[in-house]
C-alpha positions as CSV (number, residue, x, y, z in Angstrom):
1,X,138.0,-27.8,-15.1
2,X,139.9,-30.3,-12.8
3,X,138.8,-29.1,-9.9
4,X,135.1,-29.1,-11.5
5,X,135.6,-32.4,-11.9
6,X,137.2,-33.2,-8.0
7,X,134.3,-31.5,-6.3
8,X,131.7,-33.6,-8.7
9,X,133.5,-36.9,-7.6
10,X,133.6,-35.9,-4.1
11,X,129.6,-35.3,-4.3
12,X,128.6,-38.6,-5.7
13,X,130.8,-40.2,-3.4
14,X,128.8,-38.7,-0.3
15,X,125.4,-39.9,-2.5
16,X,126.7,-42.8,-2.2
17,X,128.1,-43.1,1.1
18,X,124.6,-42.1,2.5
19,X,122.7,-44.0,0.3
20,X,124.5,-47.5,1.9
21,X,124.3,-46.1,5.0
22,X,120.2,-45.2,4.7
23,X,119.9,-48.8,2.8
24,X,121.8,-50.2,5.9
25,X,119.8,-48.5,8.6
26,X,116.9,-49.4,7.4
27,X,118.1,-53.3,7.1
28,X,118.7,-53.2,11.2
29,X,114.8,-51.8,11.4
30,X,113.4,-54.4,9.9
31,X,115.7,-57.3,10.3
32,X,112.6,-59.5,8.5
33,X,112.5,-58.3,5.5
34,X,113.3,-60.8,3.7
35,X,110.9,-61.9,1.3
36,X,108.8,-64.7,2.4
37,X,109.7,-64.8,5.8
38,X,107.0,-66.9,7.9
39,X,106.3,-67.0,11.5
40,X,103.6,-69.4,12.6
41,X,101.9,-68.1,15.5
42,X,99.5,-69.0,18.1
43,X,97.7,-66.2,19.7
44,X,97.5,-65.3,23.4
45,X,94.3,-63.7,23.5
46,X,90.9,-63.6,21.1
47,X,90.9,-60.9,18.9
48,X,87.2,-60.1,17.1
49,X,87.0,-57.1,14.2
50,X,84.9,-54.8,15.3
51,X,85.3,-55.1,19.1
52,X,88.9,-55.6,19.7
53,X,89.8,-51.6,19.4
54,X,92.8,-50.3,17.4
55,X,95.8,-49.8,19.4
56,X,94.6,-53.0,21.8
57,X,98.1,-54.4,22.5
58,X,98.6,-58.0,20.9
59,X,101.2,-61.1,21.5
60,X,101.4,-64.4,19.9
61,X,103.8,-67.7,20.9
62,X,105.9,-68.7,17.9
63,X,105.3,-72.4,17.1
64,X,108.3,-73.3,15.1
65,X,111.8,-71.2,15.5
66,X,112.8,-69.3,12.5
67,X,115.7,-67.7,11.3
68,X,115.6,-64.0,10.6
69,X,118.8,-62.1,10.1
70,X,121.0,-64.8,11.3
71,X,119.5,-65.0,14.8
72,X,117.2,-67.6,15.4
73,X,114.2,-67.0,17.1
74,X,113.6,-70.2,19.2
75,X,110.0,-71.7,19.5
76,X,108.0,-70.4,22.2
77,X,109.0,-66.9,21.7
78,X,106.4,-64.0,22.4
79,X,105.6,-61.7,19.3
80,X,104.2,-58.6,20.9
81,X,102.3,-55.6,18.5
82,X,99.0,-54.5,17.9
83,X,95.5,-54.1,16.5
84,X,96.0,-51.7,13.5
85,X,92.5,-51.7,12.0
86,X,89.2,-53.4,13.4
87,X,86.1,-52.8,11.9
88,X,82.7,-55.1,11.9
89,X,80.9,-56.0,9.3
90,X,77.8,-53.7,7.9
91,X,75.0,-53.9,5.8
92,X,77.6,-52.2,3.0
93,X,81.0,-52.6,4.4
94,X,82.8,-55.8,5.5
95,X,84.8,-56.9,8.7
96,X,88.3,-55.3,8.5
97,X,91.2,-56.8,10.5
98,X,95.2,-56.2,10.5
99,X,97.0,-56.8,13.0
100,X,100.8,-55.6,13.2
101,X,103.7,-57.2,15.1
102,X,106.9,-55.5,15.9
103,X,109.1,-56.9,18.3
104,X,110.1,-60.8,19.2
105,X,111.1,-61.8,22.9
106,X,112.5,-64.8,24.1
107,X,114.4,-65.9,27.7
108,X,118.2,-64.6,26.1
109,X,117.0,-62.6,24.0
110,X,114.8,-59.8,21.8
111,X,114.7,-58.8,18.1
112,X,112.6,-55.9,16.4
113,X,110.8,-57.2,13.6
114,X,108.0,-56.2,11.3
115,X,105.3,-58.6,10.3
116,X,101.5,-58.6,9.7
117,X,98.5,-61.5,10.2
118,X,97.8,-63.5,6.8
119,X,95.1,-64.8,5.3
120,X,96.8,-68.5,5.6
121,X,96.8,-70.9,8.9
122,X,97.9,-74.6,9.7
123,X,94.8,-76.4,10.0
124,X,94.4,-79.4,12.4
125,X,94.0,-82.7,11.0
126,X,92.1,-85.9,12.4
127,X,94.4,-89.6,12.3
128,X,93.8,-92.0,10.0
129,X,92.9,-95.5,10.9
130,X,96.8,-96.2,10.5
131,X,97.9,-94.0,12.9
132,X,95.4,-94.9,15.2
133,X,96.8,-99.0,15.1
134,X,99.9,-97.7,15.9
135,X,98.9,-95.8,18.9
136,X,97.3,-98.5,20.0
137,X,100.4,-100.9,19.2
138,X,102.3,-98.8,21.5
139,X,100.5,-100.6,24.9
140,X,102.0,-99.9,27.8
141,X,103.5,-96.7,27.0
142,X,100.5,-94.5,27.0
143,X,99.9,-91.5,24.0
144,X,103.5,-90.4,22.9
145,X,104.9,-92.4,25.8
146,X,102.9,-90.5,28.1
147,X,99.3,-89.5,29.2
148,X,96.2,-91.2,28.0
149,X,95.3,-93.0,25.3
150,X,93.2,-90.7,22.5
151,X,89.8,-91.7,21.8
152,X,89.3,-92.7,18.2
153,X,85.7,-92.0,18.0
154,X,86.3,-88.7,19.3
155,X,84.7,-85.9,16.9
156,X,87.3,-84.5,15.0
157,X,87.6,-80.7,15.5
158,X,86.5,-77.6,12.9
159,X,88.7,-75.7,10.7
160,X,88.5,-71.7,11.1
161,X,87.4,-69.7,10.1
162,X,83.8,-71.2,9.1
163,X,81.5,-69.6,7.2
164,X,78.9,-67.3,8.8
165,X,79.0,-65.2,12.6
166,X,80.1,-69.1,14.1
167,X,83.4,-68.7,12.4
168,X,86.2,-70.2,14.6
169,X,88.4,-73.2,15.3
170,X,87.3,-75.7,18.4
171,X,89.6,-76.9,20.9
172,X,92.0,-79.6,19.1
173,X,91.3,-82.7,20.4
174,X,94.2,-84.9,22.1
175,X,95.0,-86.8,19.2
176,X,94.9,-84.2,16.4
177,X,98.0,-82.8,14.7
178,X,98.9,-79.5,12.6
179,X,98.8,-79.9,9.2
180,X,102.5,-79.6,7.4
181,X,101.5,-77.2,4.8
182,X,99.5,-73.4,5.2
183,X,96.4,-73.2,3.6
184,X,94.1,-69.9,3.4
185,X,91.3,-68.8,5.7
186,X,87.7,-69.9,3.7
187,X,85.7,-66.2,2.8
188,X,88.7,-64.0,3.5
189,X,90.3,-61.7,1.1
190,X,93.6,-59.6,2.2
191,X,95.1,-56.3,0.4
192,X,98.2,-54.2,1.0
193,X,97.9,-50.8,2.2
194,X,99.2,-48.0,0.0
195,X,100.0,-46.0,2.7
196,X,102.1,-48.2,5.1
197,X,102.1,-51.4,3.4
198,X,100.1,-53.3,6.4
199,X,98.4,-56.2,5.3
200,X,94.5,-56.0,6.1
201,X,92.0,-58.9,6.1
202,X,88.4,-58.8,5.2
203,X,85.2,-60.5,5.2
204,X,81.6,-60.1,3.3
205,X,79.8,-62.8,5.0
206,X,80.8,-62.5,8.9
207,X,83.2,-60.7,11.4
208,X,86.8,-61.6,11.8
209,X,87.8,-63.5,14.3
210,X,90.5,-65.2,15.8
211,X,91.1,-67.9,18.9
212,X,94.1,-69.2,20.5
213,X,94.4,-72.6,19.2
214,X,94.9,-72.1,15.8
215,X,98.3,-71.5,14.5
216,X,98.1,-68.7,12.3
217,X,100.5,-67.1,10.0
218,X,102.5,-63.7,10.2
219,X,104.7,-62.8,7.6
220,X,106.2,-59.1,5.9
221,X,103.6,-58.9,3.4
222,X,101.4,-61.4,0.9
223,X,102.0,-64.8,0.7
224,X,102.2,-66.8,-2.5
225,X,100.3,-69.2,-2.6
226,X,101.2,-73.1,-2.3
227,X,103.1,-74.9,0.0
228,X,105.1,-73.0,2.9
């Protein structure tokens, strides 16, 4: 009976043993898991659903350093993955997009990670008259202490993604800024995969697309929704 009860000790010991060692493992393979975890991105190249293939190769600069794991992953750092699904939209399906990122890269140093594109971005916003007294207050300094001053009849720039096959984001112009807080992209809806867990994007009205001046949002899964 004792030695019944030995050997049944010694066996849930070794479940778990290996169960800390599998819940560890998979900590070090996905050092973002934490819940929540942001990464506002710019993108490198266009990406478009429909004509961008699956398995195109994707990177993105990081616009704000975050801390993942302990490590911080300084701005400017390249998040390198891929296109996972990209379809176009059809008379009865709509524009499909996820993208999947898996690996950050900076000059001393790299870190595996394992994020998705949201539906949320950082829109750019146009000064108000107050900022734009202060700009000009600032004579003899130029914009920011350097460059040119803006031009405060410039038209202000679009939002993405618009509604219809025009959706997009213009150039920013010189004197807009990012907005503090996320909001979500206008027409698109995102679910969870059941069978990985990727994050896809998709659109009734027009095809996915994305540019390289708008800072959108990567992150382990669904975001909540209100401020970031």
């Amino acid at each position: 009976m004792i030695e019944t009860i030995a050997v049944a000790g010694r066996v849930i010991l070794m479940v778990v043993l290996a169960s800390a060692w599998l819940f560890g493992q998979g900590a070090r393979d996905h050092p973002d898991s934490s819940p929540g975890l942001e990464f506002p991105v710019v993108m490198r190249q266009k990406v478009t659903a429909g004509k961008t293939a699956v398995g195109t190769k994707i990177q993105a600069k990081l616009t704000v350093a975050t801390l993942v794991k302990g490590v911080v992953i300084p701005q400017d750092a390249i998040l390198s993955g891929e296109v996972i699904e990209s379809v176009a939209k059809s008379d009865s399906e709509p524009s499909r997009l996820s993208i999947r990122m898996d690996s950050a890269q900076w000059k001393n140093g790299s870190l595996p990670i394992n994020v998705y594109l949201t539906a949320w971005y950082y829109p750019i916003l146009s000064p108000t008259a107050g900022d734009l007294s202060d700009r000009q207050s600032d004579a003899g300094r130029g914009w920011g202490g350097t460059g040119s001053y803006p031009n405060p009849n410039a038209r202000p720039a679009q939002t993405f993604p618009g509604a219809g096959n025009n959706a997009g984001i213009a150039p920013p112009a010189p004197e807009s800024t990012i907005a503090k807080h996320r909001v979500l992209m206008k027409d698109i809806e995102s679910t969870r995969s059941n069978k990985d867990g990727a994050v896809i994007l998709s659109a009734t009205h027009f095809n996915i697309k994305l540019d390289k001046q708008t800072t959108y949002v990567l992150a382990t899964g669904d975001l909540a929704a209100g401020p970031s």
